[in-house]
C-alpha positions in Angstrom: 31.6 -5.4 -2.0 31.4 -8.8 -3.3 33.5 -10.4 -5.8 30.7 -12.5 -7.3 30.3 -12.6 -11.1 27.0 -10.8 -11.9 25.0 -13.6 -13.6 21.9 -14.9 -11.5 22.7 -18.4 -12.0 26.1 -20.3 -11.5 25.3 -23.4 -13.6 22.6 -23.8 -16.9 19.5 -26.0 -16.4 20.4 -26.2 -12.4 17.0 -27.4 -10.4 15.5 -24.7 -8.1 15.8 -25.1 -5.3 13.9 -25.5 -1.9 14.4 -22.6 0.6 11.4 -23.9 3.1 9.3 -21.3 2.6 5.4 -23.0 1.1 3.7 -20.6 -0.9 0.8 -22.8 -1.4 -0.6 -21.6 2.1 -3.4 -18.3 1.9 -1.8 -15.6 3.8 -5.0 -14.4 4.8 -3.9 -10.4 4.4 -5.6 -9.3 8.3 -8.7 -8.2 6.9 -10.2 -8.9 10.3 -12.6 -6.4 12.2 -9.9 -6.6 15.3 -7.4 -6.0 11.7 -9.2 -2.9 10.5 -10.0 -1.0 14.1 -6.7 -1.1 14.7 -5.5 0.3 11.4 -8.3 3.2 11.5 -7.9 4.2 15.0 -3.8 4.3 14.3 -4.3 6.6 11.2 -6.6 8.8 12.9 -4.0 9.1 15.7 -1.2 9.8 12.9 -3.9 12.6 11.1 -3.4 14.4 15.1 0.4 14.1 15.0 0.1 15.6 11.5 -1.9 18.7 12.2 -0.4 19.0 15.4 2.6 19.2 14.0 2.2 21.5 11.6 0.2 24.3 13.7 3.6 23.3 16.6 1.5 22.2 19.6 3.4 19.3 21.5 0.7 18.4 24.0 -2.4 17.7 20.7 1.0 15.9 19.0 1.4 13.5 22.1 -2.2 13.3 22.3 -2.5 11.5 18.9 0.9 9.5 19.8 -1.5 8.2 22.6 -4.4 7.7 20.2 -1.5 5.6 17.9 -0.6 3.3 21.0 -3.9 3.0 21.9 -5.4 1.5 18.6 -2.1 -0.7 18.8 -3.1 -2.4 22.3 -7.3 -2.3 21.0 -6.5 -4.5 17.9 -4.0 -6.6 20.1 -7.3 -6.9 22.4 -10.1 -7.5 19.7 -7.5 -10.4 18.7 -7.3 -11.9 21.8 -11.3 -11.6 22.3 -11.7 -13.6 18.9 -11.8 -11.0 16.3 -8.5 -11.6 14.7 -8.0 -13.9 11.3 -9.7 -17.0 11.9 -11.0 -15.9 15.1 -13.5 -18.2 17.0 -16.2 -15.2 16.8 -15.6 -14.5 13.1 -16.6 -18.9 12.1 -19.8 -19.3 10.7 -21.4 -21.7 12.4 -24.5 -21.8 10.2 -27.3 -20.3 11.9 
């Protein structure tokens, strides 16, 4: 454990200081179509591990392990195809 004194600050009226992180910038969140499929076919595959768990089948519990790694690599695809944040299929081009 450390031998530090417990106040937060070392001296009064110190400047804060800059720790290079810019929290002026959006995050953005993911809400993205590629964002959502992803999140919905993964909870899907986690209600199969769940049931399938409790009834003690190991082959339906895999299955929705499989389902889980599947939504995984489909939102990594819908990303890739321009579905992700700021993807070039999501920009409104006006029409």
């Amino acid at each position: 454990m450390s031998k530090a004194p417990v106040s937060a600050s070392t001296s009064k009226g110190a400047a804060k200081e800059f720790h290079g992180v810019d929290h002026s910038q959006e995050l953005g969140h993911g809400n993205s179509p590629a964002a959502w499929t992803c999140v919905i076919v993964m909870l899907v595959g986690a209600l199969i591990c769940s049931i399938a768990f409790v009834i003690a089948n190991t082959p339906i519990f895999i299955g929705g392990a499989v389902v889980m790694v599947i939504g995984l690599i489909l939102g990594f695809v819908m990303r890739k195809a321009g579905y992700g944040v700021e993807g070039h299929k999501l920009k409104n081009t006006g029409h």
